[in-house]
Residue, then its C-alpha position, 0 to 999 in steps of 0.5 A: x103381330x108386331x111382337x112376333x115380328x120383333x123376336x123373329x128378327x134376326x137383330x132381336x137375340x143380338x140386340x139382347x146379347x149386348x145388353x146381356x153383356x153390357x149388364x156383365x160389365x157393369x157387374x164386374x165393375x161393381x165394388x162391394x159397397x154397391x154404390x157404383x154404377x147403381x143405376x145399372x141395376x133399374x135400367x137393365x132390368x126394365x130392358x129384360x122385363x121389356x123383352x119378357x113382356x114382347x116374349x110373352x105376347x108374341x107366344x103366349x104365356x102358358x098356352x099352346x106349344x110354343x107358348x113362352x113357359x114351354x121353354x126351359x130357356x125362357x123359364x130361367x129368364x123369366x125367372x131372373x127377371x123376376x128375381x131382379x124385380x124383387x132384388x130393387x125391392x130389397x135394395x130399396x128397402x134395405x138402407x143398413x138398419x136390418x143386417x140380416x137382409x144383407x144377405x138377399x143383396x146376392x140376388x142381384x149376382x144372378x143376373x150374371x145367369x143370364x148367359x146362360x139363356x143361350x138360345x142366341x148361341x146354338x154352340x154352347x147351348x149345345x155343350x150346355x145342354x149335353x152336360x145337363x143331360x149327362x148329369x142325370x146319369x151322375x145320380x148313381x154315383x152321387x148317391x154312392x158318394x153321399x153314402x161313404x161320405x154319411x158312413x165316414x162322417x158319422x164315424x168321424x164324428x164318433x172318434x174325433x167330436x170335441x177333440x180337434x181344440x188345442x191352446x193357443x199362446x206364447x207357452x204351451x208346453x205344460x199345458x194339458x186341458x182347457x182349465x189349464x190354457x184358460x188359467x194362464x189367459x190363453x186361447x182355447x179355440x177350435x180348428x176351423x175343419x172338425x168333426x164335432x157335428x156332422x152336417x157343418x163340419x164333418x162333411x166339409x172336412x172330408x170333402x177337403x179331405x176327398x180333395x186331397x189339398x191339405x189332408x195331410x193337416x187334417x189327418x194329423x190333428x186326427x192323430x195328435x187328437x186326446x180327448x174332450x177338452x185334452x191338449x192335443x199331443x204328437x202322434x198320440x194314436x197313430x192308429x186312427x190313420x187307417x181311417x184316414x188313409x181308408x177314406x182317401x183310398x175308397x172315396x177319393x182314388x176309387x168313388x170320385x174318379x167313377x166320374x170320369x168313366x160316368x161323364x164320358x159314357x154319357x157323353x157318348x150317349x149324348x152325342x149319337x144324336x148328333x152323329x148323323x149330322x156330323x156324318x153328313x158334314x163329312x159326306x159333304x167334306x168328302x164330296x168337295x175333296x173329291x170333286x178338287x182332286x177330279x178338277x186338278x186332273x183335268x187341269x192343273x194350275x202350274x202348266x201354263x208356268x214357264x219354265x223358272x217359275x215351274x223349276x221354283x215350283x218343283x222347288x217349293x213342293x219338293x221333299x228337299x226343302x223340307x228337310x232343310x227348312x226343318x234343319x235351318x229351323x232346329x238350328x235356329x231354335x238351338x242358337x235361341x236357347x243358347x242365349x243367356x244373361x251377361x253375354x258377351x261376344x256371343x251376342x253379336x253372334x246371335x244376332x247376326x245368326x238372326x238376320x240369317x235365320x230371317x233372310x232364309x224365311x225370307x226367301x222362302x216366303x218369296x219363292x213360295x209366293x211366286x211359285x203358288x201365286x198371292x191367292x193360293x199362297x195365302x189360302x193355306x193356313x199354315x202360309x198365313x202363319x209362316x208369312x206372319x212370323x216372317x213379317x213380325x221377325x223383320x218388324x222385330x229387327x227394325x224395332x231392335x236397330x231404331x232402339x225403340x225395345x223400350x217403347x213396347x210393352x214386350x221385347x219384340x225379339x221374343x216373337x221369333x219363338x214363334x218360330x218353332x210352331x212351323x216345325x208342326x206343318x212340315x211334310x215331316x210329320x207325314x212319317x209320324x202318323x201318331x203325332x199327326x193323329x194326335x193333332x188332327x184330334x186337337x184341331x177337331x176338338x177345338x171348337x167344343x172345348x172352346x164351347x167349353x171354354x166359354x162355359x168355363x169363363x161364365x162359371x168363374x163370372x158368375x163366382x168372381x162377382x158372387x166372391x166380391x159380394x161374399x168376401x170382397x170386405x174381409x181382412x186379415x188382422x192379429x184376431x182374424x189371421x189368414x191362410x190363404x188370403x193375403x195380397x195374391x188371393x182376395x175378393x176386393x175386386x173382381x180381377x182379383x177374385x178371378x185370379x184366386x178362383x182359377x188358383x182354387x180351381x188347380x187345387x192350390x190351398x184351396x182349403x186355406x182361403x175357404x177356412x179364412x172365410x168360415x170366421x165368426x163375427x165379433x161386436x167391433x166388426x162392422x164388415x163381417x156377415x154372418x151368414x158367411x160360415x153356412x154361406x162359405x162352404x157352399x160357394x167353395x164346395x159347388x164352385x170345386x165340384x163344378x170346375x174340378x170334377x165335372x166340367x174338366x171329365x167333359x173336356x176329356x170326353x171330348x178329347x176321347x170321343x175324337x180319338x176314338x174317331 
């Protein structure tokens, strides 16, 4: 009785969201060499075993219908749990002397699955769930893919296995073979995307290929490609750019982009269930409107004002002051984008234009206040906005005489940018019935692409923690030269790994960081695990499928089904 008492508490999944949290922390704030903040690791998991242990008494273990393994929620957290129990084991079995066991330390990074058991936010686990369900249906289509990608793998590997190795030295210009480059002390070595097999190689090359960043490397080592052990010369077959070009055109322009009509239909398909809900949201939205437009004809609000405050009133509801509002605020923004470096009397023009521009709005807020009253007034959304630019405005002014610029982390004067997004709430856009469409869509469609957002911000932690783990130790140097590591994409730590994988999610030399981390390990480097050529590729392939494919077609799902509303 106790148990069922503690998890039926409303404070329960709370108390558990923190720690879920906290954990999270402590995972970012983990280095690759494991040692900070260690202790984390035993506490937390004796917390989640805790909670496991309360789960499974209070429902049962297997038994009955609402027994703990009926959940396929409570199946992952007990799984991670579990996981966790064996990775202290490991951990505390492993001291450095078995090399092939640092590869179970990855364990320890699903921990960072534990948001995913989000029974605790029915929000996300909704968009979670939808997009489990729409997945099933991909099946198909992931079947075609695999299909074309066999078919051009295998041929592949037919025209080009032991062809993509080529020279590397000061002087290549005589050398044709591999006797040859050897003979005069070169590097005979192998470009990292080949063919020369087809489930390590030729797939990843045309996964890259299907990806379209840096195909074009690809397709011309293809055309430059001689023979076994042949140097590669420019251009040598330029037909072998049918192959190419035909794997681009049917995979990646045709096969690939059936994801999106494949994501969006089964996202439709998913959200009938949810349609008598939301119609009976609007049912209800619609009810109070109505019952608001029956009280505001009983009675209206402003007939007791006297007779300036009417006249203000009459003022601020006119279609006039919109029209003035809206030209004082296209004036403001043109004298703000006349502004430029190294000016001189214009400067104090602008200024003096500013505090003009303020005053108005100024008087404007101070009209309104008095016409609707404070409550009414700040009720409205779009007065909270106007109001909070008016203020920011004049605490930019005063920042700006005191000479106090220099204190703040940014120039306060830039706020007054804020003042174009007004322009969007004016009576104007009543006439734009297609601009209103468009926004009224985007508001709707917020809080799911903020579900959404979510999802997408524990994709990259899970990842940004696993790339620390993964590649957090790899350097560039003369024997291991890098394309795309360096001082603005690495894993040292997790912020770092974070920024480079939102660059790998834009698709910007992608491909280059992967390659820098399928390098084989040599005797004197100590850092280097060699898992990582088999390891590599699948971290980067799931992590572009995930981001660029899947999650990204939901979000235009999303925008399309409020379209269509």
């Amino acid at each position: 009785m106790w148990c069922q008492k503690v998890i039926s508490h409303r404070l329960f999944d709370h108390i558990v969201l923190v720690f879920i949290f906290l954990n999270c922390i402590t995972i970012a704030l983990e280095r690759p060499e494991r040692h900070f903040l260690s202790v984390s690791n035993y506490i937390f998991t004796v917390i989640f075993l805790a909670e496991m242990a309360i789960k499974v008494v209070a429902l049962g273990f297997c038994f009955g219908k609402q027994s703990y393994l009926q959940s396929s929620w409570n199946i992952l957290d007990g799984v991670l749990v579990f996981v966790s129990l064996i990775d202290i084991l490991v951990y505390l079995a492993y001291h450095g002397e078995n090399k092939i066991l640092g590869i179970l330390r990855v364990l320890r990074l699903l921990r960072t699955l534990r948001p995913l058991v989000i029974s605790r936010a029915p929000g996300l686990k909704l968009v979670v769930e939808t997009l489990i369900t729409s997945l099933r249906p991909i099946g198909n289509i992931v079947l075609i893919c695999c299909a074309f990608f066999i078919i051009f793998g295998i041929l592949g590997v037919q025209l080009f296995k032991g062809k993509f190795y080529h020279c590397e030295g000061l002087d290549t210009r005589n050398i044709t073979n591999k006797s040859d480059c050897l003979q005069a002390n070169y590097r005979w070595i192998r470009k990292k995307y080949n063919f020369d097999n087809l489930i390590q190689q030729a797939l990843m090359s045309l996964f890259v290929l299907s990806c379209k960043d840096g195909w074009v490397t690809i397709m011309y080592d293809g055309l430059d490609a001689v023979g076994v052990d042949q140097q590669p010369k420019r251009n040598n077959n330029p037909w072998m750019l049918l192959y190419f070009i035909s794997f681009l055109l049917i995979v990646s322009f045709f096969v690939l982009n059936m994801f999106v009509g494949v994501v969006v239909e089964n996202f439709h398909k998913c959200r009938q269930d949810q349609e008598e809900e939301e119609a009976r949201l609007r049912e209800e939205k619609r009810l109070k409107m109505k019952e608001k437009k029956r009280r505001a004809k009983l009675g209206r609000y402003y007939d007791d004002y006297s007779p300036l405050r009417l006249s203000i009133h009459s003022l601020c509801t006119s279609h006039h002051l919109d029209l003035f509002i809206t030209f004082i605020i296209c004036v403001n923004v043109f004298t703000m984008s006349i502004e430029h470096y190294k000016q001189q009397y214009l400067g104090e023009v602008l200024k003096y234009c500013n505090y003009v521009f303020t005053c108005i709005f100024v008087v404007e807020a101070l009209l309104k206040l008095v016409a609707f009253g404070i409550h009414r007034f700040i009720r409205d959304r779009w007065n909270q906005l106007d109001l909070a630019i008016v203020a920011l405005s004049i605490m930019g002014i005063v920042l700006e005489e005191l000479k106090m610029k220099g204190t703040l982390p940014i120039n306060p004067t830039i706020i007054r940018i804020m003042r174009v997004l007004r322009i969007a709430r004016l009576k104007l856009l009543k006439m734009a019935t297609g601009m209103r469409a468009l926004l009224d869509t985007v508001m709707q469609a917020l809080p799911q692409v903020g579900n959404l957002g979510l999802l997408f911000m524990l994709l990259f932690f899970i990842y940004a923690a696993l790339g620390v783990e993964l590649f957090g130790k790899l350097e560039c140097s003369d024997d291991n030269p890098c394309e795309g590591l360096g001082r603005h994409a690495t894993f040292r730590n997790f912020g770092m790994a974070f920024l480079t994988l939102f660059r790998v999610s834009t698709g910007d030399n992608w491909n280059g960081i992967m390659k820098d981390t399928l390098r084989e390990c040599h005797p004197s480097d100590e850092h280097c695990l060699p898992y990582l050529p088999w390891v590599s590729p699948i971290y980067f392939v799931t992590f572009v499928l995930m981001a660029q494919f899947v999650l990204v077609n939901v979000v235009v799902a999303v925008l399309m089904k409020h379209l269509e509303e």
